[in-house]
Backbone as a chain_set.jsonl record, in Angstrom:
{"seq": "XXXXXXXXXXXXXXXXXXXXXXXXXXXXXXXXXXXXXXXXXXXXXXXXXXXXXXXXXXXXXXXXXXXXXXX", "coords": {"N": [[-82.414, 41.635, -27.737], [-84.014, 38.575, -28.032], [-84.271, 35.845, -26.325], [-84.662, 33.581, -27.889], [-83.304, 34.428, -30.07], [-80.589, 33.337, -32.463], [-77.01, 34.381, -33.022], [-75.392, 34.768, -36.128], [-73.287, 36.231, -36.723], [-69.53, 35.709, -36.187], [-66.538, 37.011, -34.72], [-63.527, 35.601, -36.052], [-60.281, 34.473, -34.639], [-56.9, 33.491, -35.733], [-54.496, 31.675, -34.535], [-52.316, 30.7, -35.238], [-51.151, 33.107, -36.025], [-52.747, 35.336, -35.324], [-54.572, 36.908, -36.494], [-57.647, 38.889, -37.798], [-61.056, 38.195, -38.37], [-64.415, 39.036, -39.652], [-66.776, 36.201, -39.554], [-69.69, 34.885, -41.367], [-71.848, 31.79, -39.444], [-72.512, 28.704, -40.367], [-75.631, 27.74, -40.389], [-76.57, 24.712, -39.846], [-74.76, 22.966, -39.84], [-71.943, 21.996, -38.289], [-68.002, 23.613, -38.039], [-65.602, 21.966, -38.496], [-63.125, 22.162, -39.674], [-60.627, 25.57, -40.876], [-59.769, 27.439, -42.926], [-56.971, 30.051, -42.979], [-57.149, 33.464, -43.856], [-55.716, 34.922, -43.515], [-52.583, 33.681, -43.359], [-52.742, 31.135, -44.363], [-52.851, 28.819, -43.066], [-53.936, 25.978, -41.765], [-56.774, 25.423, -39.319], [-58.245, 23.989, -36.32], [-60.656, 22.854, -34.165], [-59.841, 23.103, -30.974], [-59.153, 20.24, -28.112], [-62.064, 19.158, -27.065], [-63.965, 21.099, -28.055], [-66.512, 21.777, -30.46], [-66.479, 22.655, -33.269], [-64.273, 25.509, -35.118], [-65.481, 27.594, -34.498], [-66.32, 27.477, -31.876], [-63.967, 27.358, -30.511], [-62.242, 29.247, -31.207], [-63.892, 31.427, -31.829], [-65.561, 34.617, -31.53], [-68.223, 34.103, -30.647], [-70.312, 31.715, -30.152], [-70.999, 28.336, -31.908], [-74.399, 28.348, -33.968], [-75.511, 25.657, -33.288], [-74.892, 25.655, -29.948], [-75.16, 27.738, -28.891], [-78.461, 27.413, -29.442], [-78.104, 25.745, -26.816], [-77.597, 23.416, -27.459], [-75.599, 20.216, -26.206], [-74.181, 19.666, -28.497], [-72.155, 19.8, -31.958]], "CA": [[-82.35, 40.341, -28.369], [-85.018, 37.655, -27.334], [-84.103, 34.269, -25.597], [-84.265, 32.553, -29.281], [-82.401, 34.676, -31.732], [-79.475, 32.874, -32.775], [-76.337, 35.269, -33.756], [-74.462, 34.456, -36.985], [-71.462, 36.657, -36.818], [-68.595, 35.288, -35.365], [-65.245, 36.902, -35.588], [-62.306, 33.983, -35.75], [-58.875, 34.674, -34.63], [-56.081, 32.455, -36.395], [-54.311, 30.735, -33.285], [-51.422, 31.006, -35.478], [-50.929, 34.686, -36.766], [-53.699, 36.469, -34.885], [-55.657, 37.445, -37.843], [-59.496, 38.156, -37.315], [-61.784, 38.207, -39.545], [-65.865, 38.463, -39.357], [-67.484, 35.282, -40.188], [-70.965, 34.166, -40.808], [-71.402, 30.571, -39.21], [-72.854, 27.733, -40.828], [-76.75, 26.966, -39.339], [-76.535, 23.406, -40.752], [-73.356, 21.861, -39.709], [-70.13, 22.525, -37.582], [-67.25, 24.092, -39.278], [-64.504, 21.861, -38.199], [-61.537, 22.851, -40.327], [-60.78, 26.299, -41.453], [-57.893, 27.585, -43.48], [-57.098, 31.229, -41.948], [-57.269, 33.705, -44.507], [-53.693, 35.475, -43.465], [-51.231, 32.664, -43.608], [-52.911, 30.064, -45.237], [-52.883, 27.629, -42.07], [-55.582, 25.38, -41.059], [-56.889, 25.192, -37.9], [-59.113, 22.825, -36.013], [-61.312, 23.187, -32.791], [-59.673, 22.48, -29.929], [-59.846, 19.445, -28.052], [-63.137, 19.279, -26.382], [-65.119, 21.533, -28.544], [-66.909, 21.03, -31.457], [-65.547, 23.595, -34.287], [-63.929, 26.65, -34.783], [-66.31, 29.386, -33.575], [-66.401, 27.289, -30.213], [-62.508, 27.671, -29.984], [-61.428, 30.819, -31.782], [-64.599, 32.934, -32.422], [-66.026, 35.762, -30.356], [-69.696, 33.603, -30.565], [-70.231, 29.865, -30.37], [-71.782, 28.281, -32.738], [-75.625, 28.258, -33.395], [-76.261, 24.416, -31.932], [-74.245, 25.816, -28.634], [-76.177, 28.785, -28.29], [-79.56, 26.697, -28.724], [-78.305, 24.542, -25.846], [-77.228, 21.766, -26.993], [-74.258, 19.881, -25.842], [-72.626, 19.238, -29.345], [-73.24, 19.669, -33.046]], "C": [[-83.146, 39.353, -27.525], [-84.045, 36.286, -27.12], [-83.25, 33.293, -27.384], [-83.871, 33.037, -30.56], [-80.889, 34.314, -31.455], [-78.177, 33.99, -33.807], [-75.338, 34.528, -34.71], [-73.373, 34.648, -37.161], [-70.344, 36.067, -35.748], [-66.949, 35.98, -35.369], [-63.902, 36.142, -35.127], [-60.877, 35.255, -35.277], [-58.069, 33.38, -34.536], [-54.671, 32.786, -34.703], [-52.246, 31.102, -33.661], [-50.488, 32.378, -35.983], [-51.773, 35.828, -35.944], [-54.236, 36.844, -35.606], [-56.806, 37.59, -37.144], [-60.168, 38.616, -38.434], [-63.568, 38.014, -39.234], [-66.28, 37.254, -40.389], [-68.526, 34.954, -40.116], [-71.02, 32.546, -40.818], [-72.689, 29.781, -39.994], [-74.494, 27.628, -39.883], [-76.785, 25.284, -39.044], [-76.043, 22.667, -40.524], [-72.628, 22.675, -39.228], [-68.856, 22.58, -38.537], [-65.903, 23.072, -38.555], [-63.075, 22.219, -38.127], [-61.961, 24.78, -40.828], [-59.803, 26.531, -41.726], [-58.475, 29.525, -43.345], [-56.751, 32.511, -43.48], [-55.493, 34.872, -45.041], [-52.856, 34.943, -44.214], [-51.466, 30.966, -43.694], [-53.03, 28.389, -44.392], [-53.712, 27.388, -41.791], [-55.823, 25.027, -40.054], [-58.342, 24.713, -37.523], [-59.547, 23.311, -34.622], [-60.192, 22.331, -31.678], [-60.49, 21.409, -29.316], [-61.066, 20.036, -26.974], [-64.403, 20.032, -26.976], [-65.142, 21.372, -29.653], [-66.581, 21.564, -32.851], [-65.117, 24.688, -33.849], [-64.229, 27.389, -34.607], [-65.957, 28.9, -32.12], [-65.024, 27.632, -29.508], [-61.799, 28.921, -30.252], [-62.686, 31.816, -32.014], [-65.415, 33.309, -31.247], [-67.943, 34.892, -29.789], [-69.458, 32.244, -30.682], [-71.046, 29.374, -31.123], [-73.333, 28.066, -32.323], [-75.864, 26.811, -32.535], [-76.025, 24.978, -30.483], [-75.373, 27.198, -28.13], [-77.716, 28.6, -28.168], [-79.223, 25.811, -27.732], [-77.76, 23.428, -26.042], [-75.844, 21.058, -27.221], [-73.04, 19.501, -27.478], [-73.554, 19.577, -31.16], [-74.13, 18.475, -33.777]], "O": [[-82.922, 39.328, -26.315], [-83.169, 35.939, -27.912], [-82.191, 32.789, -27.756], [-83.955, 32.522, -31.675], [-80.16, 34.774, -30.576], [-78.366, 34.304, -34.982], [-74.52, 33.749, -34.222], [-72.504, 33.877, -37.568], [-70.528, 36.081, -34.531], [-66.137, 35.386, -36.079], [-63.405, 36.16, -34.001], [-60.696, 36.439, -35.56], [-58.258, 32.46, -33.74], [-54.25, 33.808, -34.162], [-51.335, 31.485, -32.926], [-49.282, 32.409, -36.225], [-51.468, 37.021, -35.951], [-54.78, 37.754, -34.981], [-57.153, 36.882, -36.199], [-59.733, 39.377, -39.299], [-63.987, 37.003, -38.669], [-66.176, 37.272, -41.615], [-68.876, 34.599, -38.99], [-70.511, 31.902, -41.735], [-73.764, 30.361, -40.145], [-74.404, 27.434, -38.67], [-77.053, 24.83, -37.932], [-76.437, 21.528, -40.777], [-72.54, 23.863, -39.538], [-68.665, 21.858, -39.516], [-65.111, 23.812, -37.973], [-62.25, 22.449, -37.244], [-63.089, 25.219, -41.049], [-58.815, 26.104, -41.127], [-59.565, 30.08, -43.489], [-55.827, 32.074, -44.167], [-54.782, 35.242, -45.974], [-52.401, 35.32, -45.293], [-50.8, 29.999, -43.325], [-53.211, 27.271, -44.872], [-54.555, 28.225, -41.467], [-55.077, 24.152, -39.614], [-59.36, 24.943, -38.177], [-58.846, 24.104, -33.994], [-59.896, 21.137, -31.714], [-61.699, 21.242, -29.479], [-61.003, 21.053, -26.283], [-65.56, 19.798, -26.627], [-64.157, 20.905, -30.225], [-66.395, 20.661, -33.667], [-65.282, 25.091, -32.697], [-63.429, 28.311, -34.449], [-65.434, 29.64, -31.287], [-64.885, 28.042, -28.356], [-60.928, 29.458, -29.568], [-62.45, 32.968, -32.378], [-65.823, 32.622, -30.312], [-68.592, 35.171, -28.781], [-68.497, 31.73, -31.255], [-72.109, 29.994, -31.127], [-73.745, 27.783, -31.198], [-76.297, 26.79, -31.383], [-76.973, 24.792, -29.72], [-76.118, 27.347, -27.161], [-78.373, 29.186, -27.307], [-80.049, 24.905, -27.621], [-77.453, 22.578, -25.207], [-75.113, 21.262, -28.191], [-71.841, 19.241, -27.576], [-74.739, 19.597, -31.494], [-74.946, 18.761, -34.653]]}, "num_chains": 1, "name": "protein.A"}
């Protein structure tokens, strides 16, 4: 994988249930909210980061992995 390929898959785990699930992330925009596909609960990035890949998924989102400090 070169310097500048950006990976899409992310897989989430629900904070509340443990669920995981592969997700592809948004290029475009930060996913703030997500409702968990288990038990129907919605969950939000922790404080400090910017959505839910950065807090629950195995990859951070693409802005974070180009570098830059926020979406």
């Amino acid at each position: 994988m070169s310097c500048t390929e950006i990976q899409l898959h992310s897989l989430l785990t629900c904070p509340h249930c443990g669920f995981e699930k592969d997700e592809i992330m948004p290029t475009d925009a930060c996913q703030y909210f997500y409702v968990c596909t288990s038990c129907q609960q919605r969950i939000q990035p922790k404080s400090g980061d910017c959505c839910v890949y950065c807090s629950y998924g195995t990859v951070k989102c693409p802005p974070m992995q180009q570098g830059n400090c926020c979406c």
